[in-house]
VMD Tcl script that draws the C-alpha trace (Angstrom):
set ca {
  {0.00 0.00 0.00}
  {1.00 3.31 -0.93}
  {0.55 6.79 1.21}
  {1.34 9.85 -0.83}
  {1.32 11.61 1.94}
  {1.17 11.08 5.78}
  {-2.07 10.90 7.70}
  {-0.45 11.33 10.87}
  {2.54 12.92 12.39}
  {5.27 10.64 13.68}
  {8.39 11.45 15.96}
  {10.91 11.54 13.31}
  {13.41 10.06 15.81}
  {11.04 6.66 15.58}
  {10.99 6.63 12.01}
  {15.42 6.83 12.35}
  {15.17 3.66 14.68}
  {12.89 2.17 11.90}
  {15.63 2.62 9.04}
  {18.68 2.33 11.13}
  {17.38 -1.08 12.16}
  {17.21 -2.68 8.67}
  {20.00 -1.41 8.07}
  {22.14 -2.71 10.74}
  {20.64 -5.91 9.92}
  {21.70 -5.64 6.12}
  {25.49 -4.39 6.87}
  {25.77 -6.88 9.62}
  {25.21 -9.85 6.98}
  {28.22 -8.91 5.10}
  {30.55 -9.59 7.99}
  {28.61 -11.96 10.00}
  {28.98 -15.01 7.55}
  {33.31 -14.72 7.71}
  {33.64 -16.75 10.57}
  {31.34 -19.16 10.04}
  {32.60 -20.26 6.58}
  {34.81 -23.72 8.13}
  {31.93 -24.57 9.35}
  {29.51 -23.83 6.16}
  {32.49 -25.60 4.31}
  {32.62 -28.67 6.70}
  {28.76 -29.03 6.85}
  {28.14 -28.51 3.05}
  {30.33 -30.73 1.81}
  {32.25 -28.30 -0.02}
  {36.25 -26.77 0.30}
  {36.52 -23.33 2.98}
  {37.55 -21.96 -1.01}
  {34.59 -22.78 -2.53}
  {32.82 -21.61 0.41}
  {34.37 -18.54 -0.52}
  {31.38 -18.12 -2.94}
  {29.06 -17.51 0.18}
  {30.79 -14.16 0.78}
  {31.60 -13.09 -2.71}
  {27.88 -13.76 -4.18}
  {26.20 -11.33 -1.42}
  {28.81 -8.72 -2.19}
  {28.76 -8.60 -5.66}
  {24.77 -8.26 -5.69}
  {24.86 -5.61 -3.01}
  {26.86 -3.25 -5.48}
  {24.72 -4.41 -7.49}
  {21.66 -3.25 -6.45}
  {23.63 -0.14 -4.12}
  {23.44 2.51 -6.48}
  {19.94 1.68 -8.48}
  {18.49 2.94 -5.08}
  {16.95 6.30 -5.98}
  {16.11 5.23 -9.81}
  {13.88 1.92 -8.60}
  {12.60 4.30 -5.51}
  {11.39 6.83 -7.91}
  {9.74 4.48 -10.24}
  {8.02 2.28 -7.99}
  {7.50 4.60 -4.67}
  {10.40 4.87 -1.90}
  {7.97 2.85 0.52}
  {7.31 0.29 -1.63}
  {10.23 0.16 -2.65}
  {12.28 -0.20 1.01}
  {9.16 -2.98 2.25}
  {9.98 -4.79 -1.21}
  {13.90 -4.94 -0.31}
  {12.80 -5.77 3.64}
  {10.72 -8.57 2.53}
  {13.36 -9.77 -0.24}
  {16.08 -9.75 2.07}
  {13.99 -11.58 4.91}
  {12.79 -14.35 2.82}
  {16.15 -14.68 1.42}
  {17.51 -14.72 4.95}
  {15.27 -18.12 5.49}
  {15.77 -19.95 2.69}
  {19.81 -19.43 3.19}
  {19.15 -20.71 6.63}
  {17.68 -23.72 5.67}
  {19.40 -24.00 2.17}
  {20.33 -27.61 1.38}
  {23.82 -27.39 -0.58}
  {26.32 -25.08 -1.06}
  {25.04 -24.14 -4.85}
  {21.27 -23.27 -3.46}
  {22.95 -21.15 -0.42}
  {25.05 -19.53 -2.67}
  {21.60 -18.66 -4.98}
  {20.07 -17.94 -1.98}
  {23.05 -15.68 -0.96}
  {22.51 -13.34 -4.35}
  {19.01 -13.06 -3.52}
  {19.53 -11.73 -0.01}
  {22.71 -9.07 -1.55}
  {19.61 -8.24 -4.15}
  {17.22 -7.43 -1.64}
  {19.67 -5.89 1.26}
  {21.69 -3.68 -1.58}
  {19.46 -0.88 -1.38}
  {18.44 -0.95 2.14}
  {21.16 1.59 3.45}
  {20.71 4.15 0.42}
  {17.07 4.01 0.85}
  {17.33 4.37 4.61}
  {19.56 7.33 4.22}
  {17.19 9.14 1.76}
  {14.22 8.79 4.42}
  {16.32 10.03 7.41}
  {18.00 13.28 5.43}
  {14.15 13.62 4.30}
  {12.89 13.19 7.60}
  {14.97 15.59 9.55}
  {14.96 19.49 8.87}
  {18.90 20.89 8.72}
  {19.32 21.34 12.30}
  {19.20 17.59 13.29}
  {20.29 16.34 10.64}
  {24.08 15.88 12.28}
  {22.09 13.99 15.48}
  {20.24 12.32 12.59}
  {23.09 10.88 10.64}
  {24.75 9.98 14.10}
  {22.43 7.23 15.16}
  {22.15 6.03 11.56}
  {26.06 6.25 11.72}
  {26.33 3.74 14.72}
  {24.36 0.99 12.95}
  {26.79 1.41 9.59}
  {29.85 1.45 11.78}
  {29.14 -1.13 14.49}
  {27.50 -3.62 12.53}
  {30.78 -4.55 10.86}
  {32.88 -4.70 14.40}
  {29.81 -6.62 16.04}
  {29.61 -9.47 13.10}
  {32.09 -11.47 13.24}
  {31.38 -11.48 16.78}
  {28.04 -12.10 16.64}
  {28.90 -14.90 14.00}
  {31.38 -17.03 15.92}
  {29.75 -16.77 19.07}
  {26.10 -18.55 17.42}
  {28.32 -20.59 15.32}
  {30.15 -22.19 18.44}
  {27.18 -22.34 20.62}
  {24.92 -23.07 18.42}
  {24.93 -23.84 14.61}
  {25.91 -21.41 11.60}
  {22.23 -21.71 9.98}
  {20.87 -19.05 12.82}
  {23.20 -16.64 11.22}
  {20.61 -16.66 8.86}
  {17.54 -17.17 10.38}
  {18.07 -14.32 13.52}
  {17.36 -11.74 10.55}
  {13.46 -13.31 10.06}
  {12.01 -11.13 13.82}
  {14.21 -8.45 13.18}
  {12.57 -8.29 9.02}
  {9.15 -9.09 9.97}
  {9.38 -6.08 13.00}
  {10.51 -3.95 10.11}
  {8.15 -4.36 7.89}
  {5.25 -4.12 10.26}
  {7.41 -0.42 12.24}
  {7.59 0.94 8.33}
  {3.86 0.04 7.25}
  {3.03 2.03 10.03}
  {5.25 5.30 10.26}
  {7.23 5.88 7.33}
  {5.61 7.67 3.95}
  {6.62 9.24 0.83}
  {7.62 12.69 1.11}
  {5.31 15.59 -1.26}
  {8.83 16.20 -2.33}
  {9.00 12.84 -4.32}
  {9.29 13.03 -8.35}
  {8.10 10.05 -9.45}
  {9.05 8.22 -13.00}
  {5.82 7.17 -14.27}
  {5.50 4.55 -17.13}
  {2.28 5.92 -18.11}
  {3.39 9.38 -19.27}
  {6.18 7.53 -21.41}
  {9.15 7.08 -19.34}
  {11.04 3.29 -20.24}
  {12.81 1.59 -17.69}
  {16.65 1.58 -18.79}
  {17.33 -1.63 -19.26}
  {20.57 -1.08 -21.43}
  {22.28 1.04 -18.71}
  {20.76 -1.11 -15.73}
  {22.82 -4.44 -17.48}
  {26.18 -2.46 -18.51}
  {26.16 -1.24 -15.12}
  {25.22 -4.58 -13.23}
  {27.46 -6.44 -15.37}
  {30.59 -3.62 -14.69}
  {30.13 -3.73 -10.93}
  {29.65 -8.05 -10.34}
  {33.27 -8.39 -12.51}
  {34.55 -5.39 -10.11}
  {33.63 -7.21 -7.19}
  {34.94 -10.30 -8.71}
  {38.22 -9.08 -9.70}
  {38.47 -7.52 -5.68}
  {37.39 -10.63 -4.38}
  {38.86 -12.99 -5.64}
  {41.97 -11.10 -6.85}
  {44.27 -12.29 -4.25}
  {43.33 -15.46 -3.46}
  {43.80 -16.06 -7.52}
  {47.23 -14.30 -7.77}
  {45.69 -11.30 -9.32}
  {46.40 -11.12 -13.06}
  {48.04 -14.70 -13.13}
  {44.22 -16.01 -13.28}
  {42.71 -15.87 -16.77}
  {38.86 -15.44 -14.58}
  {40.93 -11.95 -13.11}
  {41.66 -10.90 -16.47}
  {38.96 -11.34 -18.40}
  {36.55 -9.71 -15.05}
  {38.87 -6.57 -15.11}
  {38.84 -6.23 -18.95}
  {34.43 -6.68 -18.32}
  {34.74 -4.01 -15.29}
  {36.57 -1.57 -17.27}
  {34.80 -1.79 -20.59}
  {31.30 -1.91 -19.08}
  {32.01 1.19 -16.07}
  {33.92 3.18 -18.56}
  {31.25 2.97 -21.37}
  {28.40 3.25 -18.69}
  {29.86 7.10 -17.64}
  {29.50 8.16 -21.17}
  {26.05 6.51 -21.67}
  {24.39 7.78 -18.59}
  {25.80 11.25 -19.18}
  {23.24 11.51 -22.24}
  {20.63 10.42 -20.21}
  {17.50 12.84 -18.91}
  {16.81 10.00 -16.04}
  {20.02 8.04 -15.50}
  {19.66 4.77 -13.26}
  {22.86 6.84 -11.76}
  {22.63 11.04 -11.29}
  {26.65 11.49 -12.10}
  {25.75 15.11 -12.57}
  {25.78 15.15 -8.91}
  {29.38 15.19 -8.76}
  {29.26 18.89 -9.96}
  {28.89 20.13 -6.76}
  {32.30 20.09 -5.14}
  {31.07 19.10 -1.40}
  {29.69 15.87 -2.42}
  {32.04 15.13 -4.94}
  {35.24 15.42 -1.99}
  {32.88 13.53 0.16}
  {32.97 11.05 -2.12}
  {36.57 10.24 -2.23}
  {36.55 10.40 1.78}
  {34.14 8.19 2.21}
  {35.65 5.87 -0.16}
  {39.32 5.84 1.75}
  {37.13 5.23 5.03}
  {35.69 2.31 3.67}
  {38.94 0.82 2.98}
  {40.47 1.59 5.98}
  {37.35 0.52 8.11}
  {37.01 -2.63 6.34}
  {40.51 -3.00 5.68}
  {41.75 -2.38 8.88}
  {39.01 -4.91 10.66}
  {40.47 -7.62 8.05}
  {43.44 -6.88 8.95}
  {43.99 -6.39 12.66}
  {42.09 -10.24 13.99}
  {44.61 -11.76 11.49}
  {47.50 -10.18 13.05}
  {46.27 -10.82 16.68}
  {45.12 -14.52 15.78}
  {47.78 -15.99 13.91}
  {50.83 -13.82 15.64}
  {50.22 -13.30 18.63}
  {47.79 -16.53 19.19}
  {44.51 -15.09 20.79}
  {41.57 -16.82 20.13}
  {38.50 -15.62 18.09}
  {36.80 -14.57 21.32}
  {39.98 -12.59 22.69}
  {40.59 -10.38 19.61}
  {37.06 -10.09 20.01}
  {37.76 -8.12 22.99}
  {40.36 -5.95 21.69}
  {37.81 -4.76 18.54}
  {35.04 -4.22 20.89}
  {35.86 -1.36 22.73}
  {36.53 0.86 19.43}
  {32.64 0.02 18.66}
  {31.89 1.30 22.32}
  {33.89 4.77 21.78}
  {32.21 5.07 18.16}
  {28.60 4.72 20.09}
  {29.87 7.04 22.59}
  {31.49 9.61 20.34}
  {28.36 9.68 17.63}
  {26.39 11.85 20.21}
  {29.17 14.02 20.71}
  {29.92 14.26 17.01}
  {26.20 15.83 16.61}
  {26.56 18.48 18.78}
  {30.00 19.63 17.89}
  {28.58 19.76 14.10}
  {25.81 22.62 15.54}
  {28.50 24.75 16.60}
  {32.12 23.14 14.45}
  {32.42 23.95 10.83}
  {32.23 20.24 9.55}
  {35.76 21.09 7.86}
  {37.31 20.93 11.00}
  {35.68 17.64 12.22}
  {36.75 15.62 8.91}
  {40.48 16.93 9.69}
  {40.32 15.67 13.29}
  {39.17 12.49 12.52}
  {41.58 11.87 9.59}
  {44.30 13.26 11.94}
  {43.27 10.47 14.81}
  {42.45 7.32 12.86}
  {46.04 8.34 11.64}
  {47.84 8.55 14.29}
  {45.97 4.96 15.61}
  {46.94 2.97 12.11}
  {50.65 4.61 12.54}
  {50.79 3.44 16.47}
  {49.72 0.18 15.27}
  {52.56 0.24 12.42}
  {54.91 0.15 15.77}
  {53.88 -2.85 16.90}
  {55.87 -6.06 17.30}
  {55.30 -9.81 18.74}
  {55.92 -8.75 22.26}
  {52.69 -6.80 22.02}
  {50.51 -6.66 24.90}
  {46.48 -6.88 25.03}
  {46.08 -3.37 26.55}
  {48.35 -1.50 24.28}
  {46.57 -3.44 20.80}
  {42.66 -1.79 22.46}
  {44.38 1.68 22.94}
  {45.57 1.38 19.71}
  {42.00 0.43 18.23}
  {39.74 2.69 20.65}
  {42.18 5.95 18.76}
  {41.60 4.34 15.18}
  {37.76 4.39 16.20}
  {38.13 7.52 17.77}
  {38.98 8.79 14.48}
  {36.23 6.90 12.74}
  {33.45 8.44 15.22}
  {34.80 12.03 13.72}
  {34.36 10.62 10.12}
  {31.23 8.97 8.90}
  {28.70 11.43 10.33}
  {30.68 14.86 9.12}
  {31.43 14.09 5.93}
  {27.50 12.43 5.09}
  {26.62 15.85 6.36}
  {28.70 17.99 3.80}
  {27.83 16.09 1.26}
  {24.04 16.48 1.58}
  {24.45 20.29 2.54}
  {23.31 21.24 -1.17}
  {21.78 18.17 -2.69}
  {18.09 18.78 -3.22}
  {15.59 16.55 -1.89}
  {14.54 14.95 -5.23}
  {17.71 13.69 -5.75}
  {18.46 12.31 -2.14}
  {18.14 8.63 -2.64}
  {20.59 8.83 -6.06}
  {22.96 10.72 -3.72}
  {22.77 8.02 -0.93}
  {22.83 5.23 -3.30}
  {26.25 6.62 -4.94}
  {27.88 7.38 -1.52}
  {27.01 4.30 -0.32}
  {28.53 2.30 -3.36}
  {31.81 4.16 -3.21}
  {31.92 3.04 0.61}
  {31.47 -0.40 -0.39}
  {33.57 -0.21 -3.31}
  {36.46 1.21 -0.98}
  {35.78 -1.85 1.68}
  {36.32 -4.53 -0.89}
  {39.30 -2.47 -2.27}
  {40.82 -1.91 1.33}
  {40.69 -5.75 2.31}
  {42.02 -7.22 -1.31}
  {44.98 -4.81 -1.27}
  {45.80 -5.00 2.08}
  {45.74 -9.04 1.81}
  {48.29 -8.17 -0.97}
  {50.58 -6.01 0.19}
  {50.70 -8.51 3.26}
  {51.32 -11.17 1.08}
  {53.70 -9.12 -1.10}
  {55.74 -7.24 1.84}
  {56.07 -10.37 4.08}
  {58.08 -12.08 0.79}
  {60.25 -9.08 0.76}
  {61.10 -9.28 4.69}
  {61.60 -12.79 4.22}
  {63.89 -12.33 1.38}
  {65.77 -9.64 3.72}
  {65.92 -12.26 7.07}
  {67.31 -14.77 4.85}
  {70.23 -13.09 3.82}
  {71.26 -12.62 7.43}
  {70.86 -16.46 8.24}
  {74.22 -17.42 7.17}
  {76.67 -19.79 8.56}
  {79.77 -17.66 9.18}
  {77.10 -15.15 11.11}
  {77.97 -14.67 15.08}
  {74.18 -13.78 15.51}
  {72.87 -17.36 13.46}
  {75.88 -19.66 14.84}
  {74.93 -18.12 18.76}
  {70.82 -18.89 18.23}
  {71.95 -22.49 16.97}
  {74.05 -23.19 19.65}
  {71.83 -22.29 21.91}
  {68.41 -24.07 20.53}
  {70.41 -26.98 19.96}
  {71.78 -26.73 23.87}
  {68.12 -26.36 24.99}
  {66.28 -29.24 22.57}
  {69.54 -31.96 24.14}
  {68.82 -30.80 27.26}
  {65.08 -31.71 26.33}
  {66.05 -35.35 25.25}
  {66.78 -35.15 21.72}
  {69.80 -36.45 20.04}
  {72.71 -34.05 18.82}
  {71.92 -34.47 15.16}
  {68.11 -34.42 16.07}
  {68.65 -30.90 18.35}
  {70.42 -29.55 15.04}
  {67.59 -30.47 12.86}
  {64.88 -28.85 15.06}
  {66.48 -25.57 15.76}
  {66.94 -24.97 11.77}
  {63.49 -24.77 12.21}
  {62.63 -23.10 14.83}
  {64.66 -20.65 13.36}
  {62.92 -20.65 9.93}
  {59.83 -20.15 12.02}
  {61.01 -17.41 13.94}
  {62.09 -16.08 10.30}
  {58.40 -16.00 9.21}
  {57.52 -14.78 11.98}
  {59.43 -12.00 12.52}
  {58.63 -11.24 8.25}
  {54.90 -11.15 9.03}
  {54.82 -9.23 12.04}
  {57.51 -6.57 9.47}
  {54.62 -7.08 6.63}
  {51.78 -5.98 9.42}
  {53.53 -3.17 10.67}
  {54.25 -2.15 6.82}
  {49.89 -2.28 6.01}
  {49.23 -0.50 8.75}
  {51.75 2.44 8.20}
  {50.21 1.97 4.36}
  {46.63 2.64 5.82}
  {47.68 5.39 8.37}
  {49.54 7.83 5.70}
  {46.54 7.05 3.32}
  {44.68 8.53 5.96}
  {46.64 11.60 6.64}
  {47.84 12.36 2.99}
  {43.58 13.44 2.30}
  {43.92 16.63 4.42}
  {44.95 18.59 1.58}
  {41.18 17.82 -0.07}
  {39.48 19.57 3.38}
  {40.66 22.68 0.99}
  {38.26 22.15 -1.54}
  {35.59 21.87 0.57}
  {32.97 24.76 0.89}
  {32.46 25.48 4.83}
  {29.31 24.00 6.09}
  {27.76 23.66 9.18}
  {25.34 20.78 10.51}
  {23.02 24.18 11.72}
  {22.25 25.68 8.36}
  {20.76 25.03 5.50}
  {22.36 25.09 2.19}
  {25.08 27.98 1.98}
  {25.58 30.27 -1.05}
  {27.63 28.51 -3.78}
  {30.42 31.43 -2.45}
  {30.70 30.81 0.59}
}
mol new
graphics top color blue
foreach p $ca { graphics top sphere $p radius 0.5 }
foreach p [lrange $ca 0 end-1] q [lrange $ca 1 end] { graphics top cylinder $p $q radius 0.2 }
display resetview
């Protein structure tokens, strides 16, 4: 059923918990599943690679779907629309639950990324509709915590219902939480007056030409970032061929849409210089976010030996500051010139990555959450800001194209920050390794002293002489790779922290805006 207008006025703050909570549910999913893939592998039948697929298929229908958000809402009605995605994504969310084999959870999997793609642009359009100019910071704040903690709470979430109880209620905790928000949106959320809508009857045709170029473009991007390092990268004929399809199809697609009087995609938009710097922030905070979460259980897991639940731990308390800090955030933005904010929290997330870049295998628990609570210190100073600036002169008709294309980028940067930050791990560790070597040398006092000594230790331990020699070659090839991983870490995360730091030249081409006000004269 669709309301052109509403018959009632609701609290507007409801109607943020309404969108905010589909949304966590939707971002959640595209963390919450990593954990649980041994298990999905082991139960299936199927290779932890192959399971793979489970991850991959969601993403690459997310982007999908991410930026067709304002074109579909527009066509069909933004509250049809959102229920349509709820209901998709819920239904979706059962059958993967119960799916029977890997190739029907998989299908299943592209159904849900279908349905859940256009949940946060949508959401985003309703709040910034929602909320007059002066809330619009406390707005974007609590929709900010869901799109920033869901992706430290899912993995989690995911091990801990894995372990305890089975990785099918991944799945099927999503059906309560979609049925409650289909019922909560029914109820309280409408199409604004403000609302052009594409009708079919006055002779408007659904794209399909752009809407296939652009689909096809975006599944071999998400392809070539997903399964570029696992594949060696351009040593797989699939990674050519998908980057030759991605370039082809996203290239041509500019062009084409540029002619366009309705574009599936408003690229006009990036005319105004606010949203188009926002942009490229909010794509570097995507791949340090996601990159960074990759990146930092790894390190703690395989290094330094915590369990999943431990590391846990550590990432946990950077979700509490973010929650803490949102609220914060929203006031400063009445009073702060938004410039400022993006430059402080740049600055900090910095500074965290680059005191992370100092670690080493002696490491201690308290000293890795410091490290993380500054990163998301940073983060909290971020995501609300720069959503703000980049709305500040967007008109309301084109809301949902603007949070569909802000949200993509995000994405896009996520998948980008964890397949090049697998790399350059990969890629840096070989280098330090190459480095160690050369030092491991017979004639060396350093190598000949660490022999002696393992050897000493392992006889005194009950092996034989030649037996004692044996073993402490390798423990000092593992202490080699070692040592070159815990190099290659400390190498990403100085990688990540200069990216960071190197975008406060771009706060100068930013117009000054403020949370308060509405849209400020183009010379300001």
């Amino acid at each position: 059923m669709q309301s052109k207008a509403p018959h009632r006025v609701v609290n507007p703050w409801l109607i943020a918990m309404v969108v905010m909570l589909a949304t966590f549910m939707e971002v959640l999913d595209t963390s919450v599943a990593n954990v649980a893939l041994p298990h999905i592998a082991g139960n299936l039948s199927a290779t932890v690679d192959e399971a793979t697929w489970v991850l991959t298929s969601y993403l690459v229908a997310n982007a999908v779907v991410l930026p067709l958000g304002g074109y579909l809402g527009s066509l069909f009605g933004r509250k049809r629309f959102y229920m349509t995605c709820v209901a998709i994504f819920t239904l979706s969310s059962m059958l993967c639950g119960l799916a029977p084999s890997l190739p029907w959870l998989i299908f299943f999997r592209v159904m849900q990324g279908v349905g859940g793609g256009a949940l946060q642009p949508t959401s985003q359009a309703i709040l910034i509709e929602t909320f007059p100019h002066q809330k619009r910071g406390a707005a974007m704040a609590f929709y900010g915590m869901g799109v920033v903690l869901a992706p430290i709470v899912g993995p989690v979430l995911g091990g801990w219902i894995t372990d305890n109880y089975s990785w099918h209620w991944i799945f099927l905790i999503n059906i309560p939480v979609g049925i409650l928000s289909l019922v909560l949106t029914y109820r309280m959320v409408f199409d604004p007056p403000t609302l052009k809508r594409l009708s079919l009857k006055e002779g408007f045709r659904i794209d399909y030409l752009g809407i296939g170029v652009l689909t096809l473009g975006l599944a071999a991007l998400e392809i070539v970032l997903d399964e570029g390092q696992r594949r060696d990268w351009f040593g797989s004929n699939l990674i050519i061929a998908s980057a030759v399809v991605a370039v082809v199809c996203l290239v041509g697609v500019v062009f084409y849409l540029l002619k366009k009087d309705h574009p599936i995609i408003d690229l006009r938009l990036l005319k105004d210089r606010n949203f188009a710097v926002s942009t490229v922030m909010l794509f570097v905070l995507g791949f340090v976010l996601y990159g960074s979460l990759a990146l930092l259980p790894i390190f703690l897991q395989t290094l330094l030996g915590y369990t999943a639940s431990l590391s846990g731990w550590i990432l946990s308390p950077g979700g509490v500051v973010i929650l803490l800090m949102m609220p914060v955030v929203a006031v400063l933005l009445r009073h702060s010139d938004t410039r400022f904010l993006i430059a402080t929290g740049f600055i900090t997330c910095g500074l965290g990555l680059l005191w992370m870049s100092r670690f080493n295998l002696q490491v201690d628990f308290q000293t890795a959450m410091l490290s993380r609570c500054v990163q998301s210190l940073g983060l909290a100073f971020l995501f609300v800001p720069m959503n703000v600036t980049a709305f500040q002169n967007i008109t309301p008709d084109k809301t949902s194209y603007a949070s569909g294309m802000l949200n993509l980028v995000r994405n896009i940067g996520g998948s980008t920050g964890i397949a090049l930050v697998s790399t350059i791990l990969s890629r840096r560790s070989q280098v330090h390794q190459a480095n160690l070597v050369a030092n491991m040398y017979p004639a060396s006092l350093a190598y000949q002293g660490f022999m002696s000594r393992s050897t000493q230790m392992l006889m005194q331990h009950g092996s034989s002489a030649p037996d004692a020699a044996r073993e402490a070659q390798g423990l000092a090839y593992g202490l080699l790779l070692r040592q070159a991983n815990m190099m290659a870490f400390a190498d990403t995360f100085w990688i990540m922290g200069v990216l960071c730091i190197s975008l406060l030249p771009l706060i100068f081409f930013m117009r000054k805006t403020h949370a308060g006000r509405g849209p400020l004269p183009t010379g300001e």
